[in-house]
C-alpha positions as CSV (number, residue, x, y, z in Angstrom):
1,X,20.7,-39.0,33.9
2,X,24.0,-37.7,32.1
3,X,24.9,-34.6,32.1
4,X,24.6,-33.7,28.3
5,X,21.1,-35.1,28.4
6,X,20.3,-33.1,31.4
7,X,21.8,-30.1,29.7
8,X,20.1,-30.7,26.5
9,X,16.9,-30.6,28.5
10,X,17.1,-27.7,30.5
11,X,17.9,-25.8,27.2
12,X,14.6,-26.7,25.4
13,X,12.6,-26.1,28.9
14,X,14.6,-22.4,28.9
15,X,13.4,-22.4,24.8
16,X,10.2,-23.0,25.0
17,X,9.6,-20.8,27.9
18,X,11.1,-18.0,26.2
19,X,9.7,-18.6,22.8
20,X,6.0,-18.8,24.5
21,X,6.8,-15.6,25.9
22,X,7.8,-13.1,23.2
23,X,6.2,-11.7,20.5
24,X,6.5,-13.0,16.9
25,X,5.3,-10.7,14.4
26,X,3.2,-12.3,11.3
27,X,3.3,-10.9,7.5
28,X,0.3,-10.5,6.3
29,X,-0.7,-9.3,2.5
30,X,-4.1,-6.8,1.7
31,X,-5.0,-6.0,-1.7
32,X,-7.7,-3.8,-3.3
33,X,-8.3,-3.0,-7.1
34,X,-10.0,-0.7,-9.6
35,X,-10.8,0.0,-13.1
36,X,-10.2,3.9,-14.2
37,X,-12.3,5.1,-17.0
38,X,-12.5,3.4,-20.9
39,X,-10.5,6.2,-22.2
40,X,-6.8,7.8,-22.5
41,X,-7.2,10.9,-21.5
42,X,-3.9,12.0,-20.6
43,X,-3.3,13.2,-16.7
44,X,-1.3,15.8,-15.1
45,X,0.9,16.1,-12.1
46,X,-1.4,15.4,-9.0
47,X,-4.1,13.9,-11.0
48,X,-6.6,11.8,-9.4
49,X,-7.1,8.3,-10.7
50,X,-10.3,7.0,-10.1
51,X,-12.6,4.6,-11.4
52,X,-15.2,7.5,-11.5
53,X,-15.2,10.9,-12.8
54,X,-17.6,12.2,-10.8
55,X,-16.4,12.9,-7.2
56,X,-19.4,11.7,-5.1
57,X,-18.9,8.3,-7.2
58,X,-15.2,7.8,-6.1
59,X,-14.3,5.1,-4.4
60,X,-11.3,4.7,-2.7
61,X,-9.2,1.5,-2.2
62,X,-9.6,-0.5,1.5
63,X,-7.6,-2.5,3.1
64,X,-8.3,-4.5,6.1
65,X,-5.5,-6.2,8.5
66,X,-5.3,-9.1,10.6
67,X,-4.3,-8.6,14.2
68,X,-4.1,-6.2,17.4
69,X,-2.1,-3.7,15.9
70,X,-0.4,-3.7,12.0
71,X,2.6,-2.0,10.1
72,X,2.8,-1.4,6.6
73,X,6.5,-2.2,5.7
74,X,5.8,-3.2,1.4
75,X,3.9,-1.8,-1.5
76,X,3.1,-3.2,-4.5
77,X,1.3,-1.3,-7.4
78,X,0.2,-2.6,-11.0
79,X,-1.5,-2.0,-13.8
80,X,-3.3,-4.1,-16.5
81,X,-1.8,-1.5,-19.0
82,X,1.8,-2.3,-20.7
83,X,2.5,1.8,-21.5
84,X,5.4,2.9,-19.3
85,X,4.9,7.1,-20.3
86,X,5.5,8.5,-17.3
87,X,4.0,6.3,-14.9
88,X,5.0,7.9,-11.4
89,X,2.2,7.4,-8.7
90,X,1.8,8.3,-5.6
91,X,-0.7,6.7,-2.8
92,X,-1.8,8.2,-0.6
93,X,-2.7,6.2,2.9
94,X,-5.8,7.2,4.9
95,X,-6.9,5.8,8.8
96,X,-10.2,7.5,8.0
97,X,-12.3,7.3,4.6
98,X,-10.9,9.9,2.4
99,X,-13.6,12.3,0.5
100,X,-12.3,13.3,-2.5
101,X,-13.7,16.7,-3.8
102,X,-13.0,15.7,-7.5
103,X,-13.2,12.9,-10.2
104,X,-10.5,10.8,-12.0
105,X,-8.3,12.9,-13.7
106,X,-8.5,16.5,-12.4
107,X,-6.4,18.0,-8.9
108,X,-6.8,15.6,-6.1
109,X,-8.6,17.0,-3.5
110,X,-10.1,15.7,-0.4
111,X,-12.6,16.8,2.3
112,X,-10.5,14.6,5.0
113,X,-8.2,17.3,6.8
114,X,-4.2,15.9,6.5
115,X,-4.0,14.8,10.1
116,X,-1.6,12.5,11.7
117,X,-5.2,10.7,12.8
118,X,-6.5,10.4,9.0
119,X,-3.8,11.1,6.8
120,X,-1.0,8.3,7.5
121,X,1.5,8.4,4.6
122,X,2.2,9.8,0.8
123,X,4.8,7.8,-0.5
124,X,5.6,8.2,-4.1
125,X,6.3,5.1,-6.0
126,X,8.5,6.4,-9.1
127,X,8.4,4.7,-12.7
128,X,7.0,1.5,-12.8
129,X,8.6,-2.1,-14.6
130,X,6.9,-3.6,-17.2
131,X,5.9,-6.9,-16.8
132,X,4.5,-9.9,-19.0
133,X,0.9,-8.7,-18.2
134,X,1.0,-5.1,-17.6
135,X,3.7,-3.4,-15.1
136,X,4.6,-2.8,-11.5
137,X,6.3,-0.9,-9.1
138,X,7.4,-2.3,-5.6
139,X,8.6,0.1,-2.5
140,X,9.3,-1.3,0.9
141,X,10.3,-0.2,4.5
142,X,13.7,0.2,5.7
143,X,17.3,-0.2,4.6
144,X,18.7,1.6,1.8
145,X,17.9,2.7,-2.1
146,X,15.4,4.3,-3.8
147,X,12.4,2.1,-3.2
148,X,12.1,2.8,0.5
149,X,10.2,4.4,2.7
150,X,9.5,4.4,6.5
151,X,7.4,2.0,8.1
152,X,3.6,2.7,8.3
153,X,1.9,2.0,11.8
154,X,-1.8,1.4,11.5
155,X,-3.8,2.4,14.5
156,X,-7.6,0.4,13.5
157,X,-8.3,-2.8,11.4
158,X,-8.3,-1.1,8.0
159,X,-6.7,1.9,6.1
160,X,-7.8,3.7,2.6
161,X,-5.8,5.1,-0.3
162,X,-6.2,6.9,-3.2
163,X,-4.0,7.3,-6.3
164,X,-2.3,10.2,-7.9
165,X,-0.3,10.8,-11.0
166,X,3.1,12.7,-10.6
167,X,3.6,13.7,-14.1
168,X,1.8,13.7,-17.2
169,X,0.8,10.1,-17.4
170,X,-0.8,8.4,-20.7
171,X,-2.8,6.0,-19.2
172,X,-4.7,2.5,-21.0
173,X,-8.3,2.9,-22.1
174,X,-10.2,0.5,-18.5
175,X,-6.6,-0.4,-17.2
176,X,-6.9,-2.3,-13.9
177,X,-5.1,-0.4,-11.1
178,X,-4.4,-3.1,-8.5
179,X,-2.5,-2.3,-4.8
180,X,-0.8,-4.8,-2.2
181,X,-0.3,-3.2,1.0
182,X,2.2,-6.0,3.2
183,X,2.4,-5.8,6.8
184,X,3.8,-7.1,10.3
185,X,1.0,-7.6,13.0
186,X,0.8,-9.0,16.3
């Protein structure tokens, strides 16, 4: 055997060794949607939107993750609706259901205590782009800029969210509210 072949060969053998040995993380992608009320009632700052306006008929976004253990590291939000007046969200991530106390479009409120257990992130997602069929906002983790925020670690198989408005948002009469949640996982 030459010696570049023998070299070659103890460098795949070293290769595959290693790469059967570390950890690659996957990407995954979770998505969940709703339709707020058929009306354009106009919402404040920290406005709830729901697709209910009764509280006890709220219900808020789930995601579910692939894996042993997850990390949210991208958000994508859009809307069916092409009006860009004052469209600032926020979501806000649970790791336990989230009770809200109040219907779409009054003072979010929630019966689920802000803990580091339950209450895992509030990142505001600032104005959103229009699009050709509707518009969208996208925020992810790390680096530098405006869209940024720090990445999420998910502690079960699933995680909730509910939606706020930060500023006096004129919304579509049924728009479609539609989040991606993308993540790393083991």
């Amino acid at each position: 055997m030459k010696m570049k072949d023998w070299c070659i060969g103890l460098l795949a053998g070293t290769f595959l060794l290693l790469s059967s040995s570390m950890a690659v993380a996957k990407v995954g992608v979770t998505s969940d949607s709703f339709t707020r009320l058929a009306n354009s009632t106009d919402y404040a700052d920290n406005d709830l939107i729901a697709n209910h306006e009764t509280a006890a008929s709220v219900v808020p976004l789930v995601f579910k993750f692939n894996g042993n253990g997850a990390k949210i590291i991208g958000i994508r939000i859009e809307k069916s609706g092409t009006g860009l007046t004052n469209d600032d969200f926020t979501i806000n991530i649970y790791g336990s259901l989230p009770v809200p106390t109040v219907g779409d479009n009054a003072a979010l409120l929630t019966t689920t205590v802000p803990t580091v257990a339950n209450k895992l992130a509030t990142i505001i997602t600032g104005v959103m782009v229009a699009g050709s069929a509707g518009a969208y906002q996208v925020k992810t983790a790390g680096g530098a800029g405006d869209n940024l925020f720090d990445p999420i670690p998910v502690a079960g198989k699933r995680v909730w969210a509910l939606l706020e408005a930060n500023a006096a948002y004129d919304p579509g009469s049924a728009e479609v509210f539609t989040v991606y949640l993308y993540y790393e996982y083991d």
